[in-house]
C-alpha positions as CSV (number, residue, x, y, z in Angstrom):
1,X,29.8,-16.4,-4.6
2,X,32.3,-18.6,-6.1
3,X,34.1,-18.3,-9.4
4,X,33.2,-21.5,-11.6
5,X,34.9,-21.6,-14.5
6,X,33.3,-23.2,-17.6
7,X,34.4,-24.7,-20.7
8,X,33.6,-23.4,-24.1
9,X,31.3,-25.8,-24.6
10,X,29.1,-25.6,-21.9
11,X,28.8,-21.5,-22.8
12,X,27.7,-22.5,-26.4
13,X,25.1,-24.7,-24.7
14,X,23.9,-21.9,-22.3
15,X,24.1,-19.7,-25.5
16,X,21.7,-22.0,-27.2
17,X,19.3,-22.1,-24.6
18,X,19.0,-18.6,-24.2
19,X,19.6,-16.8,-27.8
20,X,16.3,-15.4,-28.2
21,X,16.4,-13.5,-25.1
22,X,19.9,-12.0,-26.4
23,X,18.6,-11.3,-29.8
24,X,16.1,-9.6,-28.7
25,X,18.3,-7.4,-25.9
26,X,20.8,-7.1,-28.8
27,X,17.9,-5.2,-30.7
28,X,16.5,-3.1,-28.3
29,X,19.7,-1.7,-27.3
30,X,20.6,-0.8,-30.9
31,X,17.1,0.7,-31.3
32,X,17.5,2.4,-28.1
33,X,21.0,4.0,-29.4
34,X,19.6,5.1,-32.7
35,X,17.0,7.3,-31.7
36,X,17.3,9.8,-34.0
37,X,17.4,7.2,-37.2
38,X,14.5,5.8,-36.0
39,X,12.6,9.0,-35.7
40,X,14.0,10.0,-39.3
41,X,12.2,7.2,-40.5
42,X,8.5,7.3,-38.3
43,X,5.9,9.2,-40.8
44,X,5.0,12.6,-40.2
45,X,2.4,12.9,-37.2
46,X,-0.9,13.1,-38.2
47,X,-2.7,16.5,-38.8
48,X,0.7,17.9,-39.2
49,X,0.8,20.6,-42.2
50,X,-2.1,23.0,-41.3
């Protein structure tokens, strides 16, 4: 494969066009890497207390 180099420019375009998709990746990594703060804060399962 060859190594094209880009300008900064073009990468903010490419950025632009795709900054949902990194958003969203961005997200579910940290969600991913927090698991015990996110089970912290999911309720109590139900029927739970008998």
């Amino acid at each position: 494969m060859e190594n094209k180099k880009i300008t900064r420019k073009e990468a903010l375009k490419k950025i632009e066009k795709h900054g949902k998709y990194f958003a969203l990746t961005a997200l579910g990594t940290y969600l991913i890497l927090q698991p015990k703060q996110a089970q912290a804060a999911s309720p109590q399962a139900p029927g739970a207390g008998f």
